[in-house]
C-alpha positions in Angstrom: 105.3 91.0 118.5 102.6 94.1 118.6 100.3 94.2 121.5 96.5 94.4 121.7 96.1 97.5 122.1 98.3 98.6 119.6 96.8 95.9 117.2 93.2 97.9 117.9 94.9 100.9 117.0 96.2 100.3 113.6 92.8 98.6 112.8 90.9 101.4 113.8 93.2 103.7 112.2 92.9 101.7 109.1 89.4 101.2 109.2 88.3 104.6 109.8 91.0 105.8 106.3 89.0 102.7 104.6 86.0 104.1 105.4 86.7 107.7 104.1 88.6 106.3 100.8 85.1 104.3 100.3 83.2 107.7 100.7 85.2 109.5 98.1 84.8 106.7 95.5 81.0 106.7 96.4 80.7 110.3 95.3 83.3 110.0 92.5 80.9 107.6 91.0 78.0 109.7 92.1 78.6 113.1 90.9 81.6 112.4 88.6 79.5 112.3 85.6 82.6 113.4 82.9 83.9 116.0 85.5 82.8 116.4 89.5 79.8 118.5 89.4 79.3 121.2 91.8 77.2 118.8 94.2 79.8 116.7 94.0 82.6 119.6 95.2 79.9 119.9 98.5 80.3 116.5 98.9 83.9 116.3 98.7 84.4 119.0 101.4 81.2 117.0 103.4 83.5 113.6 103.5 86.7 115.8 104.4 84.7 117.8 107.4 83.2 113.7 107.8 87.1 112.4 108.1 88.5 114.8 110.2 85.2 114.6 112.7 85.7 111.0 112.5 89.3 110.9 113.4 89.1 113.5 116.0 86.4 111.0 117.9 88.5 107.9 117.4 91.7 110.0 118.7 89.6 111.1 121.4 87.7 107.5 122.2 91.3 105.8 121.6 93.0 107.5 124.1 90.1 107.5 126.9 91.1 103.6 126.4 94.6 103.9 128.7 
């Protein structure tokens, strides 16, 4: 059986990748008009520096929790 806390991990783990696969296809379908555009290569690189922010705060807020 998993614990709570470990429960809240793995959905806030999954959520946040969720979130940054959404983000992608967003500007996939946004700037990938035949090819990504170079808007949409700023973008990209905007949603990685987005992830890794992200993931660095939920790392951070996660383990604040114990």
């Amino acid at each position: 059986m998993v614990d709570k806390e470990t429960r809240r991990e793995i959905l806030v783990g999954v959520g946040s990748v969720g979130l940054f696969v959404a983000v992608l296809l967003w500007v996939g379908a946004t700037y990938g008009n035949g090819g990504l555009t170079q808007t949409g290569a700023l973008a990209i690189v905007a949603a990685i520096v987005f992830f890794v922010l992200l993931m660095t705060g939920v790392g951070y807020w996660m383990a604040q929790q114990y």
